[in-house]
C-alpha angles and dihedrals in degrees: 000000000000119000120220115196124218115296094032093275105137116230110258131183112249112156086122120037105176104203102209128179106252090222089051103107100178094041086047089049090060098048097091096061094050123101096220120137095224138359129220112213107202128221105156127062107000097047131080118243097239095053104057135123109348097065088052095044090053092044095052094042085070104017109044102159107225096255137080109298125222129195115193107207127199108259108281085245090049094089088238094058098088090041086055089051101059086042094055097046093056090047098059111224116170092239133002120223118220117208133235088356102189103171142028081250089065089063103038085056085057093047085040093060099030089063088044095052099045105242129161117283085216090071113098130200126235120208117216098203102199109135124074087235077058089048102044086052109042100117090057096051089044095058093058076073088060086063141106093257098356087130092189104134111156136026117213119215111236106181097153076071096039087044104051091042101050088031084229099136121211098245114181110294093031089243093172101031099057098077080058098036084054095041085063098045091051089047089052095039092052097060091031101255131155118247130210125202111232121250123287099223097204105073092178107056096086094180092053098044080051103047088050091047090059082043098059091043095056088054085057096257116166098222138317129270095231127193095201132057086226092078100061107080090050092040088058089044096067111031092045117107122277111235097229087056096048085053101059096041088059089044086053088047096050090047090048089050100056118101096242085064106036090113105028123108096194125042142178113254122183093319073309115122103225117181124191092267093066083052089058084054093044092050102052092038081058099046093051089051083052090057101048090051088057090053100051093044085065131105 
């Protein structure tokens, strides 16, 4: 059964997200045998004009990685923007992810373009919020995903942008980011959407991209944008599922299911009150758990 969360948005596994330069070739042959939840394929800053778009759609067309699969376009006013559209839709990917949106119009130009041009209602768009206009404007561009089409399922934290364009720097511990970092994650919560931590720049440092993955879990973060196939392993280690929640969700799931409580909003748990809001929770944690299983279970 496949579980579809409020606002119509599916439940996807997101706890890695490894960000590769889409004219990498080494870096994009690897990709398959990494365990990573989804993979970003990059078009904007880190790749060469000249090489855009064709190289990626004929890898993609033999070597898709079974997971879900990411292309990150040059803003639609960049000059390139329109180009890596029509790239990326001919290459397939399950969701394009727009750079520095800073406006509900940003997206609506993507969906706009997407309809005009005949692609798949099943691709879905990503939002890098990385400017303070993006950030001063996040609960509006949140709640297009809130819309019939709007296609918009998952923002990506950029703080190397918001950073160098605030000069708040992100310390150890992120003090003066995590207002920001939590203003994202309720604007995406309230219209449903995914949320992706921002990079940790030091791939090296094992201990601090640690310490800031626990971090962003604890501030209810689906999963990280990483630059390094060494943080994936760690990355899907904590913001995986933890098993005594799993067990009560399913416990929740099955109470909810039986016929004594079919129309019920509030039941007796345990000694415990649940309302159905507890069920949509359950529903997706489970889900998730669901997910993980399937991965692992996997050659």
């Amino acid at each position: 059964m496949t579980t579809v969360i409020a606002h119509h948005h599916p439940a996807r596994l997101r706890r890695s997200v490894l960000c590769v330069p889409a004219d990498n070739a080494r870096a994009l042959a690897k990709v398959r045998q990494l365990a990573a939840d989804a993979v970003i394929f990059d078009l904007e800053d880190a790749v060469a004009p000249e090489h855009k778009g064709e190289a990626l759609v004929r890898h993609l067309s033999k070597h898709r990685p079974d997971c879900e699969v990411v292309i990150r376009i040059n803003a639609l006013g960049s000059g390139f923007g329109q180009m890596d559209l029509t790239a990326a839709v001919a290459a397939g990917p399950d969701a394009i992810l727009l750079p520095k949106v800073e406006s509900p119009s940003d997206i609506q130009a993507a969906v706009d373009w997407l309809g005009e041009n005949d692609a798949p209602e099943s691709l879905r768009l990503w939002a890098m919020i990385e400017t303070p206009r993006g950030l001063l404007n996040v609960a509006a561009i949140a709640e297009t995903g809130r819309t019939f089409g709007g296609r918009l399922d998952c923002f990506v934290v950029g703080l190397n942008d918001l950073g160098k364009d605030t000069g708040v720097p992100a310390n150890p511990g992120r003090a003066y980011l995590v207002p920001w970092l939590m203003q994202i994650l309720l604007a995406a919560r309230g219209s449903g959407l995914d949320v992706i931590d921002a990079v940790y720049n030091d791939f090296r440092d094992a201990d601090g991209f640690e310490a800031e993955c626990r971090q962003g879990r604890d501030m209810g973060y689906d999963g990280k944008m990483l630059i390094h196939p060494a943080q994936i392993g760690p990355a899907n280690e904590h913001f995986g599922v933890d098993q005594a929640a799993v067990e009560e969700a399913r416990a929740i799931i099955a109470a909810f299911d039986l016929p004594e409580n079919a129309d019920k909003g509030v039941i007796n748990l345990h000694g415990r009150m649940v309302e159905r809001l507890h069920l949509d929770q359950a529903l997706k944690l489970a889900a998730k758990a669901d997910m993980i299983e399937r991965r692992k279970a996997k050659p």
